[in-house]
Structures are given as structure tokens and as C-alpha cells.
C-alpha positions in Angstrom: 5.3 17.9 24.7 6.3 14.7 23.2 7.4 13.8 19.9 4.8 11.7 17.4 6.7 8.9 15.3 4.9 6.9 13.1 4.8 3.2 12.6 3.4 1.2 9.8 3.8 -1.9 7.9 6.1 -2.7 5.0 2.8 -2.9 2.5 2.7 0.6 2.8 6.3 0.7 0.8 6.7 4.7 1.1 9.9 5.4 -0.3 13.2 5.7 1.9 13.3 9.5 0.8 10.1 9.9 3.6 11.2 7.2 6.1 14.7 8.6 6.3 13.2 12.3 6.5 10.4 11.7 9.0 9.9 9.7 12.0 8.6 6.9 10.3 9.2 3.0 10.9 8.2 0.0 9.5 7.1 -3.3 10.0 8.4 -6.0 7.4 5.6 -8.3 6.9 6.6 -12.2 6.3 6.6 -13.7 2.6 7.4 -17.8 3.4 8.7 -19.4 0.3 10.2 -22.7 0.2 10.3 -23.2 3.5 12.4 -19.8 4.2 10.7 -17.2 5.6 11.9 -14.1 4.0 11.0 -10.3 5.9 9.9 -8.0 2.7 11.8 -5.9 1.9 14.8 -6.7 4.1 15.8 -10.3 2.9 13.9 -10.0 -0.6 13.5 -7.0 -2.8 9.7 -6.4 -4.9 11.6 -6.5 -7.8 13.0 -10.2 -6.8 9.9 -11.4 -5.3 8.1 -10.4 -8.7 10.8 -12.1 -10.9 11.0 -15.3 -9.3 6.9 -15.4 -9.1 6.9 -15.6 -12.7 9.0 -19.0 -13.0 8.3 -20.9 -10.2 4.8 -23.3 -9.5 5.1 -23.0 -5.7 3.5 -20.2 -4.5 4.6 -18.3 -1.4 2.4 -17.2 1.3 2.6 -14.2 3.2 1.9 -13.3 6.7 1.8 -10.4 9.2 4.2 -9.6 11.6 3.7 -10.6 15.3 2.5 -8.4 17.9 5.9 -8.8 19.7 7.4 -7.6 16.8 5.6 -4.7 16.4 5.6 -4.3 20.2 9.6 -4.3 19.9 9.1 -1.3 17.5 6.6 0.5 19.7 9.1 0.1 22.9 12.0 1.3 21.0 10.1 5.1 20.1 8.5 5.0 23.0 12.2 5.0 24.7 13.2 7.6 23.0 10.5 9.6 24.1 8.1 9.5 21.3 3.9 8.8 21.3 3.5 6.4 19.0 0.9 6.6 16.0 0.8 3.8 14.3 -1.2 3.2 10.6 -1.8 -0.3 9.2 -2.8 -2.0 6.2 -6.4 -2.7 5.6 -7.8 -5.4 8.0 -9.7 -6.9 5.6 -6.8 -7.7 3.3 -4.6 -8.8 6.6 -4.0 -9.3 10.1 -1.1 -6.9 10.6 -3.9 -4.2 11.9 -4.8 -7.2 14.7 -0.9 -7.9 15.5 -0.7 -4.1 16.3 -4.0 -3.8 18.3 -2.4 -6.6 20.5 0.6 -4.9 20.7 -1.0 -1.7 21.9 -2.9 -4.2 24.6 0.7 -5.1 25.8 1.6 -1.7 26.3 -1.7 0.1 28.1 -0.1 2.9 29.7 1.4 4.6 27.0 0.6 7.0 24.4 0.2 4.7 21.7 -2.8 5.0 19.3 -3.2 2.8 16.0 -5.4 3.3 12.7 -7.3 0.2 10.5 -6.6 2.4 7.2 -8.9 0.5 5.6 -6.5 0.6 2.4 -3.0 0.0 1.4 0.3 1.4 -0.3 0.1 4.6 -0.8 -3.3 5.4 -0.1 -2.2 4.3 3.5 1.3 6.3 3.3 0.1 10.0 2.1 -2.1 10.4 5.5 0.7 8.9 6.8 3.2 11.2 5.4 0.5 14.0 6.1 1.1 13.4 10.0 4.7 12.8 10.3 5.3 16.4 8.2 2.7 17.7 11.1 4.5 15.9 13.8 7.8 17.8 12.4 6.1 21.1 12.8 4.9 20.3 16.4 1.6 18.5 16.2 0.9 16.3 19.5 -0.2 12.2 19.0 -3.9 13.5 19.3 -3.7 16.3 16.1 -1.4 13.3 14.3 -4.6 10.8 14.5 -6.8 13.4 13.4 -4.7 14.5 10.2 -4.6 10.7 9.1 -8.4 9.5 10.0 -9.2 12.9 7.6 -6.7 12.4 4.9 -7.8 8.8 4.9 -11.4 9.9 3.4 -10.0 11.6 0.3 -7.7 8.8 -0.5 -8.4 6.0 -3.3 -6.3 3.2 -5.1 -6.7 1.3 -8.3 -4.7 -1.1 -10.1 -4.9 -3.3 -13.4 -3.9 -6.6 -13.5 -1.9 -8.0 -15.8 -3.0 -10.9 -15.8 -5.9 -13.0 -13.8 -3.6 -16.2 -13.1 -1.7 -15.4 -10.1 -6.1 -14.1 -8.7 -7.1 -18.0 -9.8 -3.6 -19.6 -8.4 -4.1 -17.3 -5.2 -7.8 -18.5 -4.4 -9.2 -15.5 -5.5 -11.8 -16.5 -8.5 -12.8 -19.3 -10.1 -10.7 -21.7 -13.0 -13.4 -20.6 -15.3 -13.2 -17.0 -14.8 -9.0 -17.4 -15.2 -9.6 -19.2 -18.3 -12.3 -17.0 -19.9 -10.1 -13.8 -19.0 -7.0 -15.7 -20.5 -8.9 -16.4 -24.0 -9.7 -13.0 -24.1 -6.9 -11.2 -22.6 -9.0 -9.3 -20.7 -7.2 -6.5 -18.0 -8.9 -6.6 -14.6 -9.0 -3.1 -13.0 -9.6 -3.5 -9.2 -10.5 -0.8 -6.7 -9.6 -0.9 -2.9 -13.4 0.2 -1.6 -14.3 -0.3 1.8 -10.7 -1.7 2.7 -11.5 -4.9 0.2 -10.1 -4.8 -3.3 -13.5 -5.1 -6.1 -13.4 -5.8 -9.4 -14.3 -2.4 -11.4 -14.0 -3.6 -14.9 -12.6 -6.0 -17.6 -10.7 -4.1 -20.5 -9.8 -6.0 -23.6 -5.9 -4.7 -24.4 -3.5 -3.3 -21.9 -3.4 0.0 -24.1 -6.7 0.6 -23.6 -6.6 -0.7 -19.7 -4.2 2.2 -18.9 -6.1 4.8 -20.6 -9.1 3.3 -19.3 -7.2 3.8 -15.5 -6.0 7.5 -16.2 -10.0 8.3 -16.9 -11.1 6.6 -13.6 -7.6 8.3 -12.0 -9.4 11.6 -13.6 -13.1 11.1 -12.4 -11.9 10.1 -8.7 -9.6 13.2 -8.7 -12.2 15.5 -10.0 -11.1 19.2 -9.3 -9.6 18.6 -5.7 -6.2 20.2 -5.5 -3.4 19.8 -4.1 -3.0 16.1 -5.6 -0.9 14.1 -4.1 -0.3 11.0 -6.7 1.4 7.0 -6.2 1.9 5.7 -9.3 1.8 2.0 -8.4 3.6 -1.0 -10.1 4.8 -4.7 -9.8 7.9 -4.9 -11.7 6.5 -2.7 -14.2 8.9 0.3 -14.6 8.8 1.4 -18.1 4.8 1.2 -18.4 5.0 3.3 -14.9 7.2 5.8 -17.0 4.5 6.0 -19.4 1.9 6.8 -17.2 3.7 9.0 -15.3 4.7 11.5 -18.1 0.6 11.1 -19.7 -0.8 12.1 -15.8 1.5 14.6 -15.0 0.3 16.7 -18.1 -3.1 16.4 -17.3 -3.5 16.5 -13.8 -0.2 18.4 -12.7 0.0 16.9 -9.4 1.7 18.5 -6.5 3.5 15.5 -5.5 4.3 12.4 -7.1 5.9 9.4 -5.9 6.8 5.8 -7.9 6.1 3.1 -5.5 6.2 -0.7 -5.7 3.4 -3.5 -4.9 4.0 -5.0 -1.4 5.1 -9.0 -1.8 2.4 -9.5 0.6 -0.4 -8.0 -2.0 0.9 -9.0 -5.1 1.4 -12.1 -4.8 -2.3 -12.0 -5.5 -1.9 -9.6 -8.4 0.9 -10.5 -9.8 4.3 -9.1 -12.2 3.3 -6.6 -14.4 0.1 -5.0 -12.2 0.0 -1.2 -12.2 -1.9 1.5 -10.7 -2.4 4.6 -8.9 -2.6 5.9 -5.7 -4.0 9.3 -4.7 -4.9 11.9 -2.1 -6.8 14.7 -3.3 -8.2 18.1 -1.5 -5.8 18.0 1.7 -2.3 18.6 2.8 
């Protein structure tokens, strides 16, 4: 019986610790920024990307990688005689799900079989880590896709935004809504539902926007066990410390991971945005 790798995309951003373990590989998506175009990740860091967002006017756009590219991965496991799984970011928030679908189309007589998440980060990369520990232990391509398509339903990400300008300079809402929330310094909190991120609520001070996330983090979670818990950030370490040590009392998850904001989603988001990501109920 063959060997199940996984592929994903570099949105996902598990940390090397899993990728190096497990059979995991992934696909840089594009950020293009004065004229360069720049694989994340690879040629620019989150931690750059995020710095230089905050003192530049030019905003960079993203995009996903091609379906040869992904192809390219998909040949190079496939030749080393692995099925291929492969778990993309939301297609609502991207194309990368549509460059892989074509790359399975270029490839139709292999064991290749790919999953719209429907979310992104980590919500994406604990099914996906769910399947490659599986694959280690001997699960075929077909017990793989069933591991993630299950994990995926007990999965849910939220973030707060630090601020709503880089939303308004992104397209994303209206010059009156990014002035309104600027006068007020209100703290978005957005919620990946249905593969789309949706506005949840407006909290008046950061303080109260992270205690405000560890009660949603709390209400999601409920009393499913074993937790498996992304704490999400975009440049953001020492409030990430901080809500690492407050959740880790409460909730004592079985897992935790720190994980950066994908380029390719935060440029919408912006420096400073921090959130979780969870898995609750499964292995």
C-alpha cells in the first residue's frame, strides 16, 4: 500500500516542527510588491511582510500559485511513490483551491485527491496534521480524506483586527466605516464561517477585544476535549504571549501551536491582528 503525503498551501503556515516530521509540502503563494513578485515565505518572511506594510502607501497584492506549480509538487510525491492528499485554503478567500483542482485535471490517472477546507491557517493545518500523523501509522489516501473532511467540522478561527485601515485600503468596507472605527478605536473581531471571513463584533479597547476573544475562544470550545489550539498573530508576539499563558489556564489544551498570518491574508488584516485557531473533540 502506498504512502499518503500531504500538500497544502503556504496560508496554511503550520510550523516547520510538523512539515519536517510528516509528509507534508507546501505551496508558496505569490505576494507581488513593487513590481517583484515575492513567494511567501521563501523570499519574504511574515514578520517582514507585516513590518514593511506598516510604512509603505503601495499595497501589494497576492496571488495563488499556478496549477503547474502545484502540479510540479504533485509529480515529485507521486515519484516517490506517494498518493497525494492535498488540503487548500478556503476558495472563497482564493483561487489556490482552483490551481490545484486543475492540477489534479492534469494528472487523471493518479491517486491524487484534493479538499476546499473551506477555512484557513490553522483551522486548515490541524485536519491536516490529523491525516499526515494517520498516514505515519499506515492509513491509505482514502482513510487520510476522511480524517480531514471530519476534523474539518470541529474546526473554527477568529481573529481581531487591530485596526480597520488596511480592510478599507484592501477594498473590504467602506471610507466611512474605516473612519467611524478609527474615531472610536473600535477592534473588529472576524470569524471564518462558511469559508468567508464575517464580522462578529466591534469592541471598544484592545484589552477588552482579547478578553472579549478568549470568551468566544471558550463558547466555541465548549466541553470538547482533546483541544487542539493556534494561537494566531500578525507581528504580534508579546500580545500572543499573553494570550497564550490566560488560555492555557483555562482551557488546558492538549496541543498548542504559535502560528503566523499568511502575507496573502493579512494583507487584508493587517500588523498587529491576533486570533485563535482550534480543533476541538477529535484526534
Amino acid at each position: 500500500m502506498a504512502k499518503v503525503a500531504l500538500v497544502t498551501d503556504s496560508t496554511t503556515y503550520l510550523p516547520k516542527k510538523y512539515t519536517n516530521r510528516y509528509s507534508i509540502r507546501m505551496v508558496p503563494a505569490t505576494i507581488i510588491w513593487g513590481g517583484k513578485e515575492l513567494r511567501d515565505g521563501i523570499d519574504i518572511t511574515p514578520k517582514e511582510f507585516y513590518t514593511r506594510l506598516q510604512k509603505e502607501k503601495e499595497m501589494p497584492t497576492t496571488s495563488q500559485a499556478s496549477p503547474d506549480a502545484i502540479k510540479n509538487v504533485f509529480v515529485a510525491l507521486l515519484e516517490k511513490s506517494f498518493d497525494v492528499l492535498g488540503v487548500f485554503l478556503s476558495s472563497k478567500l482564493s483561487g489556490m483551491y482552483s490551481s490545484a483542482s486543475q492540477a489534479r485535471a492534469m494528472l487523471p490517472n493518479e491517486n491524487i485527491e484534493i479538499i476546499d477546507s473551506l477555512t484557513g491557517s490553522m483551522g486548515a493545518g490541524w485536519p491536516i496534521l490529523s491525516a499526515a500523523r494517520a498516514a505515519e501509522k499506515g492509513a491509505d489516501l482514502a482513510e487520510c480524506k476522511s480524517i480531514v473532511e471530519r476534523a474539518l467540522q470541529n474546526v473554527g478561527i477568529f481573529l481581531m483586527v487591530d485596526t480597520l485601515e488596511f480592510l478599507y485600503r484592501g477594498g473590504r468596507i467602506g471610507k466611512a466605516q474605516s473612519l467611524l472605527g478609527n474615531i472610536l478605536k473600535l477592534k473588529p473581531i472576524l470569524e471564518v464561517t462558511d469559508g468567508e471571513f464575517v464580522g462578529l463584533e466591534q469592541v471598544r479597547t484592545t484589552q477588552k477585544a482579547l478578553d472579549r476573544l478568549i470568551e468566544i475562544l471558550i463558547e466555541r470550545v465548549g466541553k470538547r476535549k482533546p483541544l487542539h489550539l493556534g494561537i494566531l498573530h500578525a507581528n504580534a508576539e508579546s500580545t500572543v504571549k499573553l494570550l497564550n499563558e490566560k488560555v492555557n489556564k483555562i482551557l488546558r489544551p492538549s496541543e498548542t501551536v504559535i502560528a503566523e498570518v499568511s502575507p496573502a491574508v493579512g494583507v487584508h488584516l493587517g500588523p498587529g491582528t491576533v486570533g485563535f485557531a482550534f480543533m476541538a473533540g477529535v484526534e
